[in-house]
N, C-alpha and C positions, 0 to 999 in steps of 0.2 A: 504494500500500500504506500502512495506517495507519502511522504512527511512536509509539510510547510512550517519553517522556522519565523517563531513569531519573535521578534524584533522589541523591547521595550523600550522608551525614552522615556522617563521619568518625570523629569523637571521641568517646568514652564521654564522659558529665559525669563530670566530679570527675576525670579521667585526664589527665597530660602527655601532650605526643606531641611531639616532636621535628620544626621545622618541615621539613626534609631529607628523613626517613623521610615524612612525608606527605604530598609531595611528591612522592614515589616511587610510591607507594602508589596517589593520585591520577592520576597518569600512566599508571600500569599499567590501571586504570578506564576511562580514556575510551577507549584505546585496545581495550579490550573493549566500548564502549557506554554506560559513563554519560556524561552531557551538561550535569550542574547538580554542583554543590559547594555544601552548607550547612554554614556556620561560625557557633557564638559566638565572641564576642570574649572570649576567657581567657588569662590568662596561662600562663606555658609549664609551670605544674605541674599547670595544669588548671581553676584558678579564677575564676570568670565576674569581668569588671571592666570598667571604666565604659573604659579604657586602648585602645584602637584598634591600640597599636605593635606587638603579638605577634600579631592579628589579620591586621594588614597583612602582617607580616612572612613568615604561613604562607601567605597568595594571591597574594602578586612569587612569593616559588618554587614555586608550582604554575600562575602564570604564565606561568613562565620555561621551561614544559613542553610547556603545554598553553591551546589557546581553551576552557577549559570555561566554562562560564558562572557567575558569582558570584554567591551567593547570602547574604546575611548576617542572621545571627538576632536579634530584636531582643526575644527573649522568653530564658528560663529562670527557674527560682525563685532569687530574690537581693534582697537589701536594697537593690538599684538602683531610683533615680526613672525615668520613663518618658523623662524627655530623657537619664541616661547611659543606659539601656537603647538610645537612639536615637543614639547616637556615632559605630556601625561607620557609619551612613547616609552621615558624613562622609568615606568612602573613595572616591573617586573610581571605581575600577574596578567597583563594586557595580551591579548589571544588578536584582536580585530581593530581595528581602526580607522574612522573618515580618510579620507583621500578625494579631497575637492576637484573636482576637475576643470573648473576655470572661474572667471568674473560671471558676475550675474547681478541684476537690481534683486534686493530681498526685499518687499516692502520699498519703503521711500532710503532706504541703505544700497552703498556699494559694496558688494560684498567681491573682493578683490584675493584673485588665483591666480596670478603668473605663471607661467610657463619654465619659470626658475621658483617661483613656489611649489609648484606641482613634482617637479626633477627633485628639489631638497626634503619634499613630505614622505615621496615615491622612496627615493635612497636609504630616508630614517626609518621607515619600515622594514625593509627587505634587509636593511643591517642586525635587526633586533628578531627577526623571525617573524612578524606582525603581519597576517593577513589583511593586506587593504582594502577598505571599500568604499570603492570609485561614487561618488557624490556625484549625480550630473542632472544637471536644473535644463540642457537644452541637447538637444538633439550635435549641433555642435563639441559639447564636452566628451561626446564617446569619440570621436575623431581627434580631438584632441589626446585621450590616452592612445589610442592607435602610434600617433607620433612620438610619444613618453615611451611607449612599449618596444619600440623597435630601437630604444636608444639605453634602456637599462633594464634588466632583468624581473619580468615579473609572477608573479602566482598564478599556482594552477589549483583549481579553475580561477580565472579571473573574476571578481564579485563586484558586480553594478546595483547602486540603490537610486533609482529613477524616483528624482521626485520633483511633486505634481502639487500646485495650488498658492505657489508662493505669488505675490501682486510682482508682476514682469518675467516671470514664469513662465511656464507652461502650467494648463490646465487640466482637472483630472476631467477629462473626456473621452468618451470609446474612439474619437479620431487620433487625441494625442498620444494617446498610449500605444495602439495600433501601429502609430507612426514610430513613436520612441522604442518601442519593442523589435520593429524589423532590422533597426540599426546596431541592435548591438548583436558584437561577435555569437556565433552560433557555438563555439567552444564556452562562450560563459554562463555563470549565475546571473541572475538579475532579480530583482527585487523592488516594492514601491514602498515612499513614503508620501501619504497624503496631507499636507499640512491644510490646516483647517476646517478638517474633513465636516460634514455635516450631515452625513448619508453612510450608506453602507456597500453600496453599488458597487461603485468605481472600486474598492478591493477586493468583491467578489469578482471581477471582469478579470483582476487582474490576477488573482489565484487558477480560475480558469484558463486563463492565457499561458503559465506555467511558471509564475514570480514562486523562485525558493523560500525570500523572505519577505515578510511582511511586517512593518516597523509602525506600531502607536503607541501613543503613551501623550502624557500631559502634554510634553514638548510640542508636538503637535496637537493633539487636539483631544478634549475631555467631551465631546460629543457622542451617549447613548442611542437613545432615540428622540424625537422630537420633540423641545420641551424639557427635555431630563439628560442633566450632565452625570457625569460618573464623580463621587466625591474623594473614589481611590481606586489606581492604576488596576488594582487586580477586577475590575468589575470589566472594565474594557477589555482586556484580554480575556476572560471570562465568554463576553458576547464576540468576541472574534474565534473563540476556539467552537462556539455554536455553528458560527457559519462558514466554518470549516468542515465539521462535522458533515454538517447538514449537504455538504454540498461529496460527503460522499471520501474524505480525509481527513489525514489526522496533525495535529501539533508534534513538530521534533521535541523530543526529548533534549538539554543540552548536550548527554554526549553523544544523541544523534547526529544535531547538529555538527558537532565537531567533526565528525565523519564525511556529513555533507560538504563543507568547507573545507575536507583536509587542513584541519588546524595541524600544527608543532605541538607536541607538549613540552608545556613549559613548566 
């Protein structure tokens, strides 16, 4: 039976979260189904920094829980250079990690990926054993690792997280996806993130279409059903592992997962 890896992001930007309660929260998660944790590195009021210690500090106690798999972010909008953006890499338990693949508007933000930021993120992964995963907001950005790929050594399978809903974006619509789906390499993963999701659809399109992973959590979007938010992450994956089910599949395990992905152990 297929496995789809369900993807958590925890945190709202700009929001504290208390490492304990997230910990909780996360625990509650795997044991419903999710298999990956993605973290920024922020501090504990919520503010992205160059700092690793409150990073660390919220994956020991969701270690101290659970094997999920570590996943750490090496993007957000922030006056950070591309080596503090690359800091959490220094964390020893980190299995996965963002790999932007170019500039994009995020909202009314520049959210800026050079071509010698993408060569220095791509490097500090493949130095540490850290599986990357290729961030690509436009149809453009898979071309863009195309060119990355032929110039420095990278993972097999390659893992694409296509995402969809940001304002200057792409939009989650059965044309963009359709579209963004045929572009990327037929030797890779792919996967969606729907940022501000408000429906259920557009990830069921794209679990049928055959995305390995599938990424929600607060970061994106705390939308149930209409009208009712989730007031903790494990409710949303909860209702993502239904319609997964329902559709006939099942939630990877984390050390499914890690098979999926041919993780390192580390």
């Amino acid at each position: 039976m297929r496995k789809v890896i369900i993807s958590l992001a925890p945190v709202q930007a700009g929001t504290g979260e208390d490492a304990e309660r997230l910990a909780e929260d996360e625990e509650k998660s795997v044991q419903l189904g999710a298999a990956m944790c993605h973290l920024h590195c922020r501090k504990p009021d919520g503010s992205l920094t160059p700092d690793i210690s409150y990073m660390v500090t919220c994956f020991e106690e969701i270690r101290k829980r659970t094997d999920v798999v570590i996943q750490a972010s090496t993007g957000g909008v922030s006056e950070m250079n591309i080596r503090e953006r690359c800091n959490p890499l220094d964390y020893e338990k980190v299995e996965t990690a963002s790999l932007n693949g170019g500039t994009t508007n995020l909202g009314e933000s520049i959210y800026i990926n050079s071509f010698d930021d993408i060569r220095y993120c791509a490097d500090a992964v493949y130095k540490r054993g850290i599986l990357p995963e290729t961030e690509v907001f436009d149809i453009g950005m898979i071309h863009n690792m195309e060119l990355v790929r032929g110039e420095l050594p990278f993972a097999d399978p390659m893992l694409f997280n296509l995402v969809f809903g940001h304002k200057g974006g792409m939009q989650p619509t059965p044309e963009m996806l359709t579209a963004f789906r045929s572009f990327v390499p037929q030797d890779a993963l792919w996967g969606v993130t729907h940022f501000g999701r408000d429906n259920w659809t557009f990830l069921a399109m794209a679990i049928a279409m055959g995305a390995a992973v599938v990424r929600v959590g607060f970061e994106d979007s705390a939308y149930l059903s209409e009208g009712n938010y989730a007031q903790y992450n494990w409710q949303i994956v909860e209702k993502l592992v239904e319609l997964i089910r329902a559709m006939g599949l099942e939630p990877a395990s984390p050390a499914e997962a890690r098979r999926i992905l041919n993780l390192k152990e580390r």
